[in-house]
C-alpha positions as CSV (number, residue, x, y, z in Angstrom):
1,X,-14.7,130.5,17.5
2,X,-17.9,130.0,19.7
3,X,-20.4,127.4,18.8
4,X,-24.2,128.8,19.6
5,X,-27.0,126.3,20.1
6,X,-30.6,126.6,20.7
7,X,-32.4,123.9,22.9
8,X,-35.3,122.5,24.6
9,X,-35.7,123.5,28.4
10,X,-38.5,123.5,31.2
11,X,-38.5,127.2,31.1
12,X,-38.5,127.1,26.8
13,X,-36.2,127.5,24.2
14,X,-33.1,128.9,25.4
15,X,-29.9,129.8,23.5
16,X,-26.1,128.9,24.7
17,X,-22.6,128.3,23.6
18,X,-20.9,124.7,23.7
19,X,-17.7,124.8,26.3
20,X,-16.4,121.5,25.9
21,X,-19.0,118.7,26.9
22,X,-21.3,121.7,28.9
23,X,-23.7,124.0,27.1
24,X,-23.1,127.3,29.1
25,X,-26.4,128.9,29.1
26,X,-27.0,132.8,27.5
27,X,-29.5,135.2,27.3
28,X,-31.6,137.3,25.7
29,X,-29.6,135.5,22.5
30,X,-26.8,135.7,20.2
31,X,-27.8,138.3,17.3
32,X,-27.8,140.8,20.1
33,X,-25.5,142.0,23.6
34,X,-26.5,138.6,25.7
35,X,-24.6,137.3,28.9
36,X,-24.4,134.4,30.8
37,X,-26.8,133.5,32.9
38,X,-24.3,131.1,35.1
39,X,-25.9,128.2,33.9
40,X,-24.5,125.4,32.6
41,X,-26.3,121.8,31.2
42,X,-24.6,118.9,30.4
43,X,-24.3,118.4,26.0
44,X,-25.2,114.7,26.8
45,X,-28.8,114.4,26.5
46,X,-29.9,117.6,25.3
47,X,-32.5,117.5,23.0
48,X,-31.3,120.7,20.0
49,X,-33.3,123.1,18.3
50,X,-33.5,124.5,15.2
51,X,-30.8,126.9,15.8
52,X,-32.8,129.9,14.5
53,X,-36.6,130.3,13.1
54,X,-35.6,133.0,10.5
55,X,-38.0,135.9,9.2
56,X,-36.8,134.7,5.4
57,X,-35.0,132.1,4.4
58,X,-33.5,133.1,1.1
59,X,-32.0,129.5,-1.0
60,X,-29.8,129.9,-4.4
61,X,-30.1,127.6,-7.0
62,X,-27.6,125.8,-9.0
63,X,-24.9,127.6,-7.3
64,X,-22.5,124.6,-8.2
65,X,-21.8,124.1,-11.3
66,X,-22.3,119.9,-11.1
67,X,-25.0,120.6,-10.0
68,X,-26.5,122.2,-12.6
69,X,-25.2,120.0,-15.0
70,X,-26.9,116.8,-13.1
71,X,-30.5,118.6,-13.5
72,X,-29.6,119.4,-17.2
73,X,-29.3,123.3,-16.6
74,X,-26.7,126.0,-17.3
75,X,-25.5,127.8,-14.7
76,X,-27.3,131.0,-14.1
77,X,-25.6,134.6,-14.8
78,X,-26.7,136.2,-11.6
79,X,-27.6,134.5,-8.2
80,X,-31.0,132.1,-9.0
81,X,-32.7,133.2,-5.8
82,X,-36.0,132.2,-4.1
83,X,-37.6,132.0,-1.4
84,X,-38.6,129.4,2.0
85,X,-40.9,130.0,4.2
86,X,-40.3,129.8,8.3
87,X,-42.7,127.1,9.0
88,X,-40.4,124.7,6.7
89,X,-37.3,124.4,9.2
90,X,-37.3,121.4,11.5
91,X,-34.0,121.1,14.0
92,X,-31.5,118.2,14.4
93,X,-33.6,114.8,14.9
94,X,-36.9,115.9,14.0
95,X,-38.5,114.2,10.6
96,X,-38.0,115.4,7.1
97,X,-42.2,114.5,6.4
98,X,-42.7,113.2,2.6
99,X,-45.7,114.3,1.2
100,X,-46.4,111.4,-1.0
101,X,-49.9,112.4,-2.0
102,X,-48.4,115.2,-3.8
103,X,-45.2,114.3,-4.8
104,X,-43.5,111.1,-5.9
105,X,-39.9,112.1,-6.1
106,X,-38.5,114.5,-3.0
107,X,-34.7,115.0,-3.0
108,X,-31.8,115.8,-0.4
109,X,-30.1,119.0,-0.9
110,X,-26.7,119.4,1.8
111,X,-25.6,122.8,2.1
112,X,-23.8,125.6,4.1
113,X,-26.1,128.1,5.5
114,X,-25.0,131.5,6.3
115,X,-26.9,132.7,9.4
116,X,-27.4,136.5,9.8
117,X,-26.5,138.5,13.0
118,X,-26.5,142.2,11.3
119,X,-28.6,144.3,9.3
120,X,-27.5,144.0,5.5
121,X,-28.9,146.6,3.4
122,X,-27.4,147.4,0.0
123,X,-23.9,146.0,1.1
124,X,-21.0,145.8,-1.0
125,X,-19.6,142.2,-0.9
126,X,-16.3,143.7,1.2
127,X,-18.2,144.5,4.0
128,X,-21.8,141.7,3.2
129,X,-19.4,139.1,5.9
130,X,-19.5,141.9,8.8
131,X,-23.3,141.4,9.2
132,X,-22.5,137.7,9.4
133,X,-23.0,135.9,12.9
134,X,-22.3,132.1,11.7
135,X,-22.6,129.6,9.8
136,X,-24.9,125.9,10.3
137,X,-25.5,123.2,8.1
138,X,-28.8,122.8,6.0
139,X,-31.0,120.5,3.3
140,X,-32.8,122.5,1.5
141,X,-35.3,119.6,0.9
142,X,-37.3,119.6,-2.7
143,X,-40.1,117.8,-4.4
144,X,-37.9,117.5,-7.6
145,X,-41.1,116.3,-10.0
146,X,-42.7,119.7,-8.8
147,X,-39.6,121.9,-9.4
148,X,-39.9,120.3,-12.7
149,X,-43.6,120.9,-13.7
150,X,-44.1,124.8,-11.9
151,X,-42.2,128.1,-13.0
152,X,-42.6,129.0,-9.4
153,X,-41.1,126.9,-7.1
154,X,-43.1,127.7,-3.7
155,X,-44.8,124.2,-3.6
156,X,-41.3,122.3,-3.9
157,X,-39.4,123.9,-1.9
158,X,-41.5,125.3,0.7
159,X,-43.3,122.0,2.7
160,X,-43.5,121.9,6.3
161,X,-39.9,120.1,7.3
162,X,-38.4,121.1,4.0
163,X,-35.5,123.3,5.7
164,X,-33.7,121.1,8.3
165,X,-30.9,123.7,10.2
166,X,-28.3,122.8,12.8
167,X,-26.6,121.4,15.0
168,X,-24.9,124.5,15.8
169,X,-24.1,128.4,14.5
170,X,-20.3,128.3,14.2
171,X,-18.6,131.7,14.1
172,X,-15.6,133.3,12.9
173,X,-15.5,130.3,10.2
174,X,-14.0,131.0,6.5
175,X,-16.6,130.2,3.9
176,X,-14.6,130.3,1.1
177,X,-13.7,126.2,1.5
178,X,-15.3,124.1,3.6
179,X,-16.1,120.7,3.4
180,X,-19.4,119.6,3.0
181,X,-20.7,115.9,2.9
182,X,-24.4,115.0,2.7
183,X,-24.8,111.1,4.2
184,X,-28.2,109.1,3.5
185,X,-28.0,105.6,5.9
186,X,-24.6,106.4,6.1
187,X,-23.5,106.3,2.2
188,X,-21.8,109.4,0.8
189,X,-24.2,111.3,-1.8
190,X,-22.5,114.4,-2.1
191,X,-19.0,115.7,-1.1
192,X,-17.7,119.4,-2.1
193,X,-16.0,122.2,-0.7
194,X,-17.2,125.9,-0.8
195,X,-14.1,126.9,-3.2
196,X,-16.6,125.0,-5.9
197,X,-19.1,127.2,-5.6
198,X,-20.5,129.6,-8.7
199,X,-21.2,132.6,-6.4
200,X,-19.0,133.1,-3.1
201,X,-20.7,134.0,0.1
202,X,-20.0,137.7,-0.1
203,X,-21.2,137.8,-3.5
204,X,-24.6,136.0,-3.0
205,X,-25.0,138.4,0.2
206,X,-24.5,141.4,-1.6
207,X,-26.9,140.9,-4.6
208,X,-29.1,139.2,-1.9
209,X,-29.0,142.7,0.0
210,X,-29.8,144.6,-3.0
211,X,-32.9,142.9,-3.2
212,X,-34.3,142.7,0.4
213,X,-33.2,144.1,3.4
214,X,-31.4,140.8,5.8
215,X,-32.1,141.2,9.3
216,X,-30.3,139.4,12.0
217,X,-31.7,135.6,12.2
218,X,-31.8,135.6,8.6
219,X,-31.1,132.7,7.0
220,X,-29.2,132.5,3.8
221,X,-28.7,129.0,1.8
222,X,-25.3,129.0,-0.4
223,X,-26.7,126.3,-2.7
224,X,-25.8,122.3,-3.1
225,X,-23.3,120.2,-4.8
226,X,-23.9,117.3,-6.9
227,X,-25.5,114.0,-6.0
228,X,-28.7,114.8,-5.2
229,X,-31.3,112.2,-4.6
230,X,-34.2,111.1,-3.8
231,X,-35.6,110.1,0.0
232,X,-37.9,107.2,1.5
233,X,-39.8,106.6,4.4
234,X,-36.9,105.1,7.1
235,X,-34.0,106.8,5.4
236,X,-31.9,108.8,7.7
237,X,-30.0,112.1,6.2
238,X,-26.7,114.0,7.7
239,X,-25.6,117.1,6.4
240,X,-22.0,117.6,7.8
241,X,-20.2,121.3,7.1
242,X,-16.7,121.3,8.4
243,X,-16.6,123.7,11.8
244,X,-20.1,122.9,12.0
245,X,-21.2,119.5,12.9
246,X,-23.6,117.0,12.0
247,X,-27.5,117.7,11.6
248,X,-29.5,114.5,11.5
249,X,-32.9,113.7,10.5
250,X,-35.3,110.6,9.4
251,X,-37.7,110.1,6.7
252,X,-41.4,109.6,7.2
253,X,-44.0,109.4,5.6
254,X,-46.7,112.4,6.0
255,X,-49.9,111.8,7.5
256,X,-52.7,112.2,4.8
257,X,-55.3,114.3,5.3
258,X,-53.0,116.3,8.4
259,X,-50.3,117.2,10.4
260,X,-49.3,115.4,13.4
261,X,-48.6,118.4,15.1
262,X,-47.0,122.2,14.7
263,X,-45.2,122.8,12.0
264,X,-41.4,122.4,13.4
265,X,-42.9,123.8,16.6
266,X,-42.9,127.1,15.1
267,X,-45.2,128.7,17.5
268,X,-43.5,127.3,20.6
269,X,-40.2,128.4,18.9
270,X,-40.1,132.5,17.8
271,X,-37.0,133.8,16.3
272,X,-35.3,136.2,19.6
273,X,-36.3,140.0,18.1
């Protein structure tokens, strides 16, 4: 199993795998033939990426059958699929940014993420883990009171800082059950292992392909458990997937009337193509 992570340097974002407490440094990058460049900076101290800033980010909703039962639903026949946009994913550390002037109730939402390392094109579900690099951890981050009041759920799931990804891209995982915990100030909100979920990861990968074409750095999110709740200013989240690690972030308050800043860095921070 390697561990890939992407992370801040003087020359700019660079990609590597984690040997022990040493990052040895890669390039071009993992979702094509890379090397090693010979390398190597200390785990201690490095300040980690977003592992990937995908073309698409495709989520699944209630994909857990508590889940749906805690937001008063029935489980969906076929995959409930939408869509996030790029500019929502922040990396381990940065803020989760509540836009109170629009919403009043925004709720954690721990997952597995599948990353994509292969082109998936109409794939059957035996072959939809081939084009599979890894596996992170996500929150798929949602203004609950405007899920509830719009058909289309762009506005509630696609805010700046709404898709939190990282620490690392595990490989050669098995995502039929892993644990997955999501923490707020340290108290356990959710706890379930993949074996719970409605639509396995081959499953959701194949009807995903039959829709859109996945390219590698893809992101796909496997849906989230039960417990569910909502955030504050000063609350710290941490989304742990077994194999994965831990991906931190705080809660603040957006700025009204602007940004402080890029959007996750997303213009200093291109997906590798």
């Amino acid at each position: 199993m390697a561990r890939f992570v992407r992370f801040a340097h003087e020359l700019g974002p660079r990609f590597g795998v984690v040997e022990d407490a040493e990052v040895a440094v890669i390039e071009p990058h993992p979702f094509t033939a890379f090397r090693p460049t010979g390398e190597r900076v200390p785990v201690a101290g490095l300040r980690l990426l977003a592992p990937v800033i995908p073309t698409k980010i495709v989520g699944v909703g209630r994909n857990y059958r508590d889940h749906a039962a805690e937001l008063g639903s029935e489980v969906p026949d076929q995959p409930l699929l939408f869509l996030k946009p790029s500019s929502a994913v922040i990396g381990p550390g940065e803020a989760i940014r509540l836009p109170s002037e629009m919403s009043a109730e925004v709720h954690h939402e721990g997952e597995l993420a599948v990353v994509i390392g292969r082109l998936l094109h109409r794939a059957g579900p035996e072959q939809a883990l081939e084009g599979v690099l890894g596996y992170t951890a996500a929150n798929d981050v949602t203004a609950r009171d405007l899920q509830r009041s719009e058909e289309q759920w762009f506005r509630a799931k696609g805010f700046d800082s709404f898709c939190p990804l990282g620490p690392a891209i595990a490989t050669d995982l098995d995502p039929s059950r892993l644990q997955v915990r999501c923490l707020v100030d340290g108290q356990v909100r959710q706890h379930t292992t993949t074996a719970d979920l409605v639509f396995d990861v081959p499953t959701l990968l194949a009807e995903i392909s039959r829709v859109v074409t996945l390219v590698p750095g893809d992101v796909v999110l496997t849906g989230t458990p039960a417990g569910v709740g909502p955030l504050v200013p000063g609350n710290r989240v941490r989304v742990e997937v077994e194999g994965v690690g831990a991906l931190e972030n705080p809660v603040v308050a957006r700025p009204v009337g602007g940004e402080e800043g890029s959007a996750a860095g997303v213009t200093a921070q291109q997906p590798p193509r």
